[in-house]
C-alpha positions as CSV (number, residue, x, y, z in Angstrom):
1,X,93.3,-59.3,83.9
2,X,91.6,-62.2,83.2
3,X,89.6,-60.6,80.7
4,X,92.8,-60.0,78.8
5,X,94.1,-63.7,79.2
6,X,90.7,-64.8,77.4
7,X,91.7,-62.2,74.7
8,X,94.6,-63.7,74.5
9,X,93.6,-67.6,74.6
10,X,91.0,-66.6,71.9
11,X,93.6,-64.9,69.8
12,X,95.8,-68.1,69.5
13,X,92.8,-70.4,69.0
14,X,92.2,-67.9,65.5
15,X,95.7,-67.7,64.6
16,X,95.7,-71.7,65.0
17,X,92.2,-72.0,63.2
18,X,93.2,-69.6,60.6
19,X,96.9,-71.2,59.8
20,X,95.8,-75.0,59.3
21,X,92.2,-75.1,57.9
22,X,91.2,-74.6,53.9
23,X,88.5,-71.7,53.9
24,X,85.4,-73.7,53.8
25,X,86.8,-75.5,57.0
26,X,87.6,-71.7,58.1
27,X,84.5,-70.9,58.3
28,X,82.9,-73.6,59.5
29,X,85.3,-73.1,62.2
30,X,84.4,-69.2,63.4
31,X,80.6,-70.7,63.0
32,X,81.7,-72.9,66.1
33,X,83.6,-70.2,67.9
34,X,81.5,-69.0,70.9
35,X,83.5,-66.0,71.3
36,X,83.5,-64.9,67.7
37,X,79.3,-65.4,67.5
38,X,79.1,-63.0,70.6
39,X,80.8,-59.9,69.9
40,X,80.6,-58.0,66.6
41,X,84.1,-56.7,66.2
42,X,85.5,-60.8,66.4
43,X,83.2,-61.2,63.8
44,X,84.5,-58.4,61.7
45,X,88.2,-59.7,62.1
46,X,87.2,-63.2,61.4
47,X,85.4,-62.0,58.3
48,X,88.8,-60.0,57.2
49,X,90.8,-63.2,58.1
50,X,88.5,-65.3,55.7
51,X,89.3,-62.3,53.0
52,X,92.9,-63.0,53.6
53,X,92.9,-66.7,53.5
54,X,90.7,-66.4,50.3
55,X,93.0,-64.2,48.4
56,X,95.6,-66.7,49.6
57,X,94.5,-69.9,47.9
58,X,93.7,-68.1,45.1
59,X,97.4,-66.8,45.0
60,X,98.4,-70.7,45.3
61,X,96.1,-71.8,42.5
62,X,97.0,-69.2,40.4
63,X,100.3,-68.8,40.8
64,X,102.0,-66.8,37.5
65,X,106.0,-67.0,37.8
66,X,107.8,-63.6,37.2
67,X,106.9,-61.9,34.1
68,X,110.5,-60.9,32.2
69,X,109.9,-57.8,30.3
70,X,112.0,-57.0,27.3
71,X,112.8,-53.6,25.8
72,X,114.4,-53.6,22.5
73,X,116.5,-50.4,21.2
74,X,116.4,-50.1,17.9
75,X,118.9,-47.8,16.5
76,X,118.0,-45.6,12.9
């Protein structure tokens, strides 16, 4: 049980991590997380997380608006 409650605890401390830091703060972050440096598969979900958080500031600097496409009939 307790076991779980640390999964838990752990769990909210990434979702807070990964929610208000840039991704060079990100990772700086996990680099401090004792749990994450200790076991393989917390690394492997903080690395997708960093993938995610990547892709989104990318989306925000490169934000294209919607694209209207235009089909014209032309009749003969």
């Amino acid at each position: 049980m307790e076991r779980d409650l640390d999964r838990t605890n752990l769990a909210l401390r990434l979702a807070n991590i990964f929610t208000s830091l840039t991704p060079e703060r990100l990772d700086a972050a996990f680099q401090n997380t004792r749990e994450i440096q200790h076991s393989k598969a917390d690394k492997v979900v903080a690395m997708e997380m960093m993938h995610v958080k990547s892709y989104e500031e990318a989306y925000k600097l490169n934000r294209i608006g919607p694209i209207a496409v235009r089909v014209f009939h032309v009749s003969p």
